[in-house]
C-alpha positions in Angstrom: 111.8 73.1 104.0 115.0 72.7 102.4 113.9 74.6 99.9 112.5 77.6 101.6 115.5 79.5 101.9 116.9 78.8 98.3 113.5 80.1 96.9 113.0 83.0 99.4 117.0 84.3 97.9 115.9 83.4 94.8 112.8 85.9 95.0 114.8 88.8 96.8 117.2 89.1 93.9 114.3 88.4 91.4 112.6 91.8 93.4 115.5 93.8 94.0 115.7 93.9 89.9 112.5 95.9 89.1 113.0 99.1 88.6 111.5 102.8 90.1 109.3 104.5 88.4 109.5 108.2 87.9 108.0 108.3 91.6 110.5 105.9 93.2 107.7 103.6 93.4 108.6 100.0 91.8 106.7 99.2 88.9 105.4 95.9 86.7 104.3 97.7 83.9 105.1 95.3 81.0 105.8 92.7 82.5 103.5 89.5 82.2 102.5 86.6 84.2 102.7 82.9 82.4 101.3 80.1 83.8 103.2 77.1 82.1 101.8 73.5 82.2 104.4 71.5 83.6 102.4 68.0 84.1 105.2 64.8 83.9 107.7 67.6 82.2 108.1 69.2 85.5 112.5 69.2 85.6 112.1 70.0 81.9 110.2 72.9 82.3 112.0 74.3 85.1 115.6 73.6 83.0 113.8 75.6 80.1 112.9 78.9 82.2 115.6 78.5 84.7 117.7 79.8 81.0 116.2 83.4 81.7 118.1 85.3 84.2 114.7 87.9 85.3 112.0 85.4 85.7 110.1 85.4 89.0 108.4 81.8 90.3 105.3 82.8 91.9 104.2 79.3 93.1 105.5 76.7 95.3 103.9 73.8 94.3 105.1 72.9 90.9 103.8 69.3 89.9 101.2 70.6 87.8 102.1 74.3 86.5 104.6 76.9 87.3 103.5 80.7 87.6 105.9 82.8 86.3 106.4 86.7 85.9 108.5 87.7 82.7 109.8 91.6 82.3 109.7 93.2 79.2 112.6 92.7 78.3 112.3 88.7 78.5 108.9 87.9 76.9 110.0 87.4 73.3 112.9 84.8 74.4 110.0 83.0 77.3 107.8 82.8 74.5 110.6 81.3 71.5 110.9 78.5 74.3 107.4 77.5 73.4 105.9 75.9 76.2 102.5 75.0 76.9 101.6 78.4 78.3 98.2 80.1 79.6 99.0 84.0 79.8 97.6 85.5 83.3 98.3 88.9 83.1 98.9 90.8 80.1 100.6 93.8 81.7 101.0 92.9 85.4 101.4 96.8 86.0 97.9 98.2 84.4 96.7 95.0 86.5 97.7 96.1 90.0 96.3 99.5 89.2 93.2 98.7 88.5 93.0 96.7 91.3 93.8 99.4 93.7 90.6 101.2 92.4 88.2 99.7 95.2 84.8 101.7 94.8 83.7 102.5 98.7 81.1 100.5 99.8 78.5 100.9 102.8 78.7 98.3 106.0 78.9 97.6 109.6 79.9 94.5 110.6 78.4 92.5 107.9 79.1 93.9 104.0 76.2 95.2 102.3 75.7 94.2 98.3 78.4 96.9 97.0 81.1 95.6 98.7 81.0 92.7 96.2 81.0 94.8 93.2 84.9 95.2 94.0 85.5 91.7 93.3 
């Protein structure tokens, strides 16, 4: 709890930096999503990507990985930090795009087959 409202400012000035695209919709096109093993490391680690200014934590609990979002603009200095890194998304952006594209699928109260075929 004490850390609730330190993380939710945190996030809301990590937001409020993306930036409109050309239809004054915010965008993550670029940007990429890290997971970084953190294991016995954990203050290390957090020290480490706390040196970026634009990096968004996406995950609350912390003892085992962190889940990070890097812009553009940061992925060559999150990488030269060279932490043990799994990458999530390649461009976050294309990702949520695609992901809108839902196919329509047939149902009542209990999905029939194609509904899966969206996941």
């Amino acid at each position: 709890m004490k850390l609730l409202l330190p993380t939710l400012l945190l996030a809301s000035v990590a937001l409020g930096a993306r930036v409109p695209g050309a239809n004054g919709k915010i965008t993550y096109d670029g940007y990429k999503a890290y997971r970084i093993h953190t294991g016995p490391n954990e203050a290390a680690v957090k020290s480490k990507v706390a040196s970026l200014p634009a990096v968004i934590n996406f995950n609350l609990d912390t003892a085992e990985h962190l889940d990070v979002v890097i812009p553009p603009k940061e992925v060559k200095a999150f990488e030269a930090l060279k932490l043990d890194t799994v990458v999530l998304h390649e461009d976050l952006g294309a990702d949520f795009r695609e992901e809108a594209n839902f196919a329509a699928y047939e149902g009542t109260r209990i999905p029939k087959p194609t509904f899966a075929g969206n996941y």
